[in-house]
Residue frames as a rotation matrix with the C-alpha (Angstrom) as fourth column:
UNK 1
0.214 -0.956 -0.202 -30.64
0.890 0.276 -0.363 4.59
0.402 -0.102 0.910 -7.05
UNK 2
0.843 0.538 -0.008 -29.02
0.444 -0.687 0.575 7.20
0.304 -0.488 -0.818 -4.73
UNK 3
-0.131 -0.953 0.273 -26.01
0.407 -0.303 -0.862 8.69
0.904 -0.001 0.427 -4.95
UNK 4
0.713 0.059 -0.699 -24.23
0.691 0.104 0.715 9.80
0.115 -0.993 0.033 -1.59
UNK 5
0.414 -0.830 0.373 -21.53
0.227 -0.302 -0.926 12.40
0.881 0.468 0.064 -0.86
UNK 6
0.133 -0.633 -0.763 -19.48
0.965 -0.093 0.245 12.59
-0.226 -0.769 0.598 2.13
UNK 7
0.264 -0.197 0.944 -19.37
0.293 -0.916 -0.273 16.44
0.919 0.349 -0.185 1.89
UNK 8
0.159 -0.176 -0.971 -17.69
0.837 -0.498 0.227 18.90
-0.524 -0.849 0.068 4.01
UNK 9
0.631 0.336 0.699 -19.01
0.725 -0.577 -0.377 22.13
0.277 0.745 -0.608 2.77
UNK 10
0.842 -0.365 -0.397 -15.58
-0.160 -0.872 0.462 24.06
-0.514 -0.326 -0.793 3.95
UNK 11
-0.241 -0.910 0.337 -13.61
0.194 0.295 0.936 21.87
-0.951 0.291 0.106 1.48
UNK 12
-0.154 0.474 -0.867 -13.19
-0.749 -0.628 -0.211 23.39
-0.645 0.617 0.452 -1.84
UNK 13
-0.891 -0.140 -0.431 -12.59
-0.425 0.587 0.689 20.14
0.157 0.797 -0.583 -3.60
UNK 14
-0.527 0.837 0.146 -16.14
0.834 0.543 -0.098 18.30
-0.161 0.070 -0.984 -2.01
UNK 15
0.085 0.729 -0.680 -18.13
0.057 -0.685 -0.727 22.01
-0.995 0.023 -0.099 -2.63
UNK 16
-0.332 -0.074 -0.940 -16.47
-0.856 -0.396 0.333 21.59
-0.397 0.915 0.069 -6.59
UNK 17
-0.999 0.047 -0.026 -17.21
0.040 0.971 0.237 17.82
0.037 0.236 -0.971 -6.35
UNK 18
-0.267 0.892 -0.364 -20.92
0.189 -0.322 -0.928 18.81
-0.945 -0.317 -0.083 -5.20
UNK 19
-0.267 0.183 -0.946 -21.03
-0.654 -0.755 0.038 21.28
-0.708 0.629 0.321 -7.73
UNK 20
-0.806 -0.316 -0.500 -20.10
-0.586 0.316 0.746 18.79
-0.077 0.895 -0.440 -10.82
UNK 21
-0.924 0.310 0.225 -22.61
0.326 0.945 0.037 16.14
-0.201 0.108 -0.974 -9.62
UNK 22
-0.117 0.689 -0.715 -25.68
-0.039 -0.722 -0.690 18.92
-0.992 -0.053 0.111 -9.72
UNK 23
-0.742 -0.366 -0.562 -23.92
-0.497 -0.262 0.827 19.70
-0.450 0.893 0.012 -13.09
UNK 24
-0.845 0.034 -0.534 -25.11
-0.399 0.625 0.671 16.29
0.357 0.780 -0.514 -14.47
UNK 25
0.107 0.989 -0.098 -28.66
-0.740 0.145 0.657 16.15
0.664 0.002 0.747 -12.74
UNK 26
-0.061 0.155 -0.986 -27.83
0.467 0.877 0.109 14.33
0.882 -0.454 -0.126 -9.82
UNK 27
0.026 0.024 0.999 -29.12
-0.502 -0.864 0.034 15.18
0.864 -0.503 -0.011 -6.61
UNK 28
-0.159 -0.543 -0.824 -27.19
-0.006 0.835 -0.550 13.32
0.987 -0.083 -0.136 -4.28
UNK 29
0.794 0.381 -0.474 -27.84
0.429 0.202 0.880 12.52
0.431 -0.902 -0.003 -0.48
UNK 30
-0.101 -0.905 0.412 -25.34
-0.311 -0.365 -0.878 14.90
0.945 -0.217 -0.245 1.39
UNK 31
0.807 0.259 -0.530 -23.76
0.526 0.094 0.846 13.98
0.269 -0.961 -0.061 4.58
UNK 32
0.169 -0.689 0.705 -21.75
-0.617 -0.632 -0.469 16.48
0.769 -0.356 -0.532 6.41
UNK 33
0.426 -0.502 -0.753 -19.72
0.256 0.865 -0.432 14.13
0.868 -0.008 0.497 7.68
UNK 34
-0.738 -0.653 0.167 -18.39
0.164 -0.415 -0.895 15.99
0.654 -0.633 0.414 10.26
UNK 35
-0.152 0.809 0.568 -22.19
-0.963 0.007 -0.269 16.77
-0.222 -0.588 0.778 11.91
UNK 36
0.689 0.558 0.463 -22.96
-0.585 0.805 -0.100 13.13
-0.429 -0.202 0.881 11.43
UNK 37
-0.370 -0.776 -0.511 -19.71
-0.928 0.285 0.240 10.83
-0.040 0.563 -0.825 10.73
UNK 38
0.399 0.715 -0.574 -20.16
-0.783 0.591 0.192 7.44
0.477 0.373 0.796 9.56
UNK 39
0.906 0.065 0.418 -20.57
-0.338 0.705 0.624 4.32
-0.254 -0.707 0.661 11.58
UNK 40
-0.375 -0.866 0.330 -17.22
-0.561 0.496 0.663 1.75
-0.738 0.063 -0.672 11.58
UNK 41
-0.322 0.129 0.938 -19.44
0.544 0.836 0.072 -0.19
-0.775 0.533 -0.339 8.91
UNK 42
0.829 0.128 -0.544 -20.12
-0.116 -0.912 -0.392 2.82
-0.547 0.389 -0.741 7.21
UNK 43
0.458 -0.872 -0.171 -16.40
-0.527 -0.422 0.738 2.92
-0.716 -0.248 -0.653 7.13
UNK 44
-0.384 -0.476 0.791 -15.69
-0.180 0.879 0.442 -0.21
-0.906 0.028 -0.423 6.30
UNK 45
0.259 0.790 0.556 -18.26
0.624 0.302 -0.721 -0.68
-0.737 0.533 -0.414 3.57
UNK 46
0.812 -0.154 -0.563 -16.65
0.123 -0.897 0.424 2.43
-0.570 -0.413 -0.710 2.08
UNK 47
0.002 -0.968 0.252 -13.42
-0.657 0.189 0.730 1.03
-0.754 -0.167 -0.635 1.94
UNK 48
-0.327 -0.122 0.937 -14.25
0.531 0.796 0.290 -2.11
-0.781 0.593 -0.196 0.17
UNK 49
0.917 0.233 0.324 -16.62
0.374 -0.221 -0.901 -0.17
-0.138 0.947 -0.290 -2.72
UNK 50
0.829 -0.464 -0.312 -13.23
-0.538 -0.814 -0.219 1.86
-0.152 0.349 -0.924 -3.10
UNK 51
0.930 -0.220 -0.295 -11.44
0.171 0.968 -0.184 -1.60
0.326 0.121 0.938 -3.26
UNK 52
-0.005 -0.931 0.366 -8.95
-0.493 -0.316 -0.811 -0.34
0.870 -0.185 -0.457 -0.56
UNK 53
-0.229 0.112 -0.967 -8.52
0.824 0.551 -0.132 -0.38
0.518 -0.827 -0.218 3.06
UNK 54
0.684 0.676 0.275 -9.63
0.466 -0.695 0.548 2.03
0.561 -0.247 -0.790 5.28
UNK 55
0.167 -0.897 -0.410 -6.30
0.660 -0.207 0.722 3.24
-0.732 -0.391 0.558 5.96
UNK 56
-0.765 -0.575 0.289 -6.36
0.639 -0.627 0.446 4.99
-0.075 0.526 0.847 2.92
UNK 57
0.571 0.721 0.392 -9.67
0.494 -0.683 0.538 7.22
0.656 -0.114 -0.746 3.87
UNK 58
0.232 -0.396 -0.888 -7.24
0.942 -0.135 0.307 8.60
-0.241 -0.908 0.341 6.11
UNK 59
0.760 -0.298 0.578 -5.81
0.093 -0.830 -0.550 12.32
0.644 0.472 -0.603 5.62
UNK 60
0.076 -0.277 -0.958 -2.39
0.903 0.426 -0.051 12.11
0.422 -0.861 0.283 7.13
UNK 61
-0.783 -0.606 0.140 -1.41
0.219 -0.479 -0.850 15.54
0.582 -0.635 0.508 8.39
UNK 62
0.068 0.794 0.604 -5.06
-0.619 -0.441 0.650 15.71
0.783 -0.417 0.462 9.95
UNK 63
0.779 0.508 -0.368 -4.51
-0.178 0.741 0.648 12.59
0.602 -0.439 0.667 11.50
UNK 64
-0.443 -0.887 -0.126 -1.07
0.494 -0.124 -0.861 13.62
0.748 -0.444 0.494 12.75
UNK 65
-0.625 -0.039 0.780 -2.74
-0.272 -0.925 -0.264 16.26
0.732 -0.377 0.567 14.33
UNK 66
0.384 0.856 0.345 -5.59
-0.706 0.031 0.708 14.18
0.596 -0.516 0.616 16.02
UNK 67
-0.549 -0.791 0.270 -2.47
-0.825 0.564 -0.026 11.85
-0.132 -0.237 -0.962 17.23
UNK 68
0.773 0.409 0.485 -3.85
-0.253 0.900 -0.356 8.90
-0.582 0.153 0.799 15.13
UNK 69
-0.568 -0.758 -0.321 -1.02
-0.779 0.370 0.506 6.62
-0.265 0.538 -0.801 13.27
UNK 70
0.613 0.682 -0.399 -2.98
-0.745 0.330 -0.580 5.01
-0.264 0.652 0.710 10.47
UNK 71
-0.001 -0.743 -0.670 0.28
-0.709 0.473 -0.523 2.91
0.705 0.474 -0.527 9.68
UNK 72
-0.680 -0.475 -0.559 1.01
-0.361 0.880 -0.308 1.39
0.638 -0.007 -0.770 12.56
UNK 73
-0.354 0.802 0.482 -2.86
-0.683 0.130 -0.718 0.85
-0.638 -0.584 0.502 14.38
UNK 74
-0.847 0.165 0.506 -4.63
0.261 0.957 0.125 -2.12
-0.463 0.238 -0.854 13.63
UNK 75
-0.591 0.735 0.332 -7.81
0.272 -0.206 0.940 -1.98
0.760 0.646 -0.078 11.41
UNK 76
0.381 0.749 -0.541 -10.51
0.892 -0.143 0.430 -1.99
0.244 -0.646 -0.723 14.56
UNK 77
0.127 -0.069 -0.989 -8.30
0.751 -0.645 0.142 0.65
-0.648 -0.761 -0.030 16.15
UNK 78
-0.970 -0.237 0.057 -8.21
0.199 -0.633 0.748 2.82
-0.141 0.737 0.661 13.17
UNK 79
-0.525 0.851 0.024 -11.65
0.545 0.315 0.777 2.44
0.653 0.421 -0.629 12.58
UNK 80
0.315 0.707 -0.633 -12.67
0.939 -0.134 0.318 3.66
0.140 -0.695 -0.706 15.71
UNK 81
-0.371 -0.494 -0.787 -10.18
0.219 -0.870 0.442 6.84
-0.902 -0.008 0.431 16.17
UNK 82
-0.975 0.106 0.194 -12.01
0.115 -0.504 0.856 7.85
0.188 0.857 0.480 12.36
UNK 83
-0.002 1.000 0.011 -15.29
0.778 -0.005 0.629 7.32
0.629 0.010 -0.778 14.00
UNK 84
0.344 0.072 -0.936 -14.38
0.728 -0.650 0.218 9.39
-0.593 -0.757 -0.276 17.40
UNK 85
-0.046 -0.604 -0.796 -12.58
0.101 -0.795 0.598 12.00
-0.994 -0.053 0.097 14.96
UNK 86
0.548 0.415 0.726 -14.23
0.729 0.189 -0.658 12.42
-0.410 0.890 -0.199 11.32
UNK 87
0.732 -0.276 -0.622 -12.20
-0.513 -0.825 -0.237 15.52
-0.448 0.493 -0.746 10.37
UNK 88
-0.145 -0.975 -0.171 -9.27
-0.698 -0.022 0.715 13.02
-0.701 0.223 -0.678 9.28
UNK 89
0.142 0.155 0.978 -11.23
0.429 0.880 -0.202 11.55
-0.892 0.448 0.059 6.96
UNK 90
-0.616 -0.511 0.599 -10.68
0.559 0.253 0.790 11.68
-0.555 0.822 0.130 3.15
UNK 91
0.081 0.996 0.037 -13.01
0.457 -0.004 -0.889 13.75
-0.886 0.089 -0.456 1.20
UNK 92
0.060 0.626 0.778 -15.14
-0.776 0.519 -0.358 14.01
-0.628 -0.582 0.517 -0.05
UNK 93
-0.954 -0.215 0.210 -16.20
-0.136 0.932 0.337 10.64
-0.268 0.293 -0.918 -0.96
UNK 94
-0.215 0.976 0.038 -19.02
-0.903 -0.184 -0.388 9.85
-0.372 -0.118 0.921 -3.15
UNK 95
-0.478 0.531 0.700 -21.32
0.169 0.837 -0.520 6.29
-0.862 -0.130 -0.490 -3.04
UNK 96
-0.118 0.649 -0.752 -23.07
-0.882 -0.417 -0.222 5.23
-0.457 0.636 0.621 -6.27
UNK 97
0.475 0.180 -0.861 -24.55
-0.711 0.656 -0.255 2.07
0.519 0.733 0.439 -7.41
UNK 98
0.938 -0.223 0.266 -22.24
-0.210 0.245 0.946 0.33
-0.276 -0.943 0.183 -4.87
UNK 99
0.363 -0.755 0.547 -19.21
0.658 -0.208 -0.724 1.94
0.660 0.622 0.421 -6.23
UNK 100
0.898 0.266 -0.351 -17.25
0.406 -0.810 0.424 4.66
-0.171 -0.523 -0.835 -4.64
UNK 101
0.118 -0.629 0.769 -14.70
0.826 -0.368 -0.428 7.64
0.552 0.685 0.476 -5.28
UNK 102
0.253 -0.329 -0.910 -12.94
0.710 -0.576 0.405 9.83
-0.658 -0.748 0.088 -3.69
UNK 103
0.882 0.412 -0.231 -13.49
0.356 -0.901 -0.247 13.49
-0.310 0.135 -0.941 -4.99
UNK 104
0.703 -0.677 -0.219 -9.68
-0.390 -0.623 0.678 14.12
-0.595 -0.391 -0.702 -5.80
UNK 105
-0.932 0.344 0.117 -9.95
-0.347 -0.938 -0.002 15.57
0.109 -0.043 0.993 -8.43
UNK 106
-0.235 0.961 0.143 -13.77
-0.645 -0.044 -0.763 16.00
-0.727 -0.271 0.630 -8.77
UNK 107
0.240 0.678 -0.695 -13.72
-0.970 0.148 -0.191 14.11
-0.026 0.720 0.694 -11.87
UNK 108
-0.904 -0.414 0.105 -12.63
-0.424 0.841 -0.336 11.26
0.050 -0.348 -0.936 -10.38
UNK 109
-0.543 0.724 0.425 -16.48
-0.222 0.364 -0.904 10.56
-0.810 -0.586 -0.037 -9.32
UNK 110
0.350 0.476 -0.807 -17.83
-0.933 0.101 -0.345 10.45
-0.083 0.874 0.480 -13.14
UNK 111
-0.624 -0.717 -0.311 -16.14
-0.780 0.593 0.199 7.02
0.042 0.367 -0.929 -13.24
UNK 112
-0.999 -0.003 -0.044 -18.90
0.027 0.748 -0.664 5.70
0.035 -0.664 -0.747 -10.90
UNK 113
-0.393 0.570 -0.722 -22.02
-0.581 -0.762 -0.285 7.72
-0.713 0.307 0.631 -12.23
């Protein structure tokens, strides 16, 4: 089994979310998400373990800024504008077991562990 983390090592909350999983012996597959964002099925796949929509991996004031409207774009077009523009994703997000959690706080992810 392999744990994943969506990491962006300039956010303190995925560098304390990091941190915690280490804590407990897990050495998790990092992607820097930002040098290598994840596919639309990535995305999508994502979305469902977090039993949302991918509307809520969004960050809005990032995605103000990349002039994406997560509200009123359709899923495909949302999807793509988070693939062409990974900084406005959520983070971080970690993958376990086909579970997932968003980092916020860090002990959110012990749910899925």
């Amino acid at each position: 089994m392999t744990t994943t983390i969506y990491h962006n090592p300039r956010c303190s909350k995925s560098r304390e979310t990091l941190a915690l999983l280490e804590k407990k012996g897990i050495k998790p597959r990092i992607v820097e998400y930002l040098k290598t964002p994840p596919s639309a099925m990535e995305l999508k796949n994502i979305a469902r373990m977090l039993g949302t929509s991918v509307r809520e991996l969004v960050r809005p004031a990032e995605a103000r800024d990349a002039g994406i409207d997560a509200v009123e774009m359709d899923e495909k077009d949302l999807v793509a504008a988070i693939v062409r523009n990974p900084a406005v994703i959520e983070r971080p997000i970690v993958v376990n077991n086909g579970k997932a959690a968003i980092g916020r706080p860090p002990e959110n992810v012990l749910k899925i562990l």
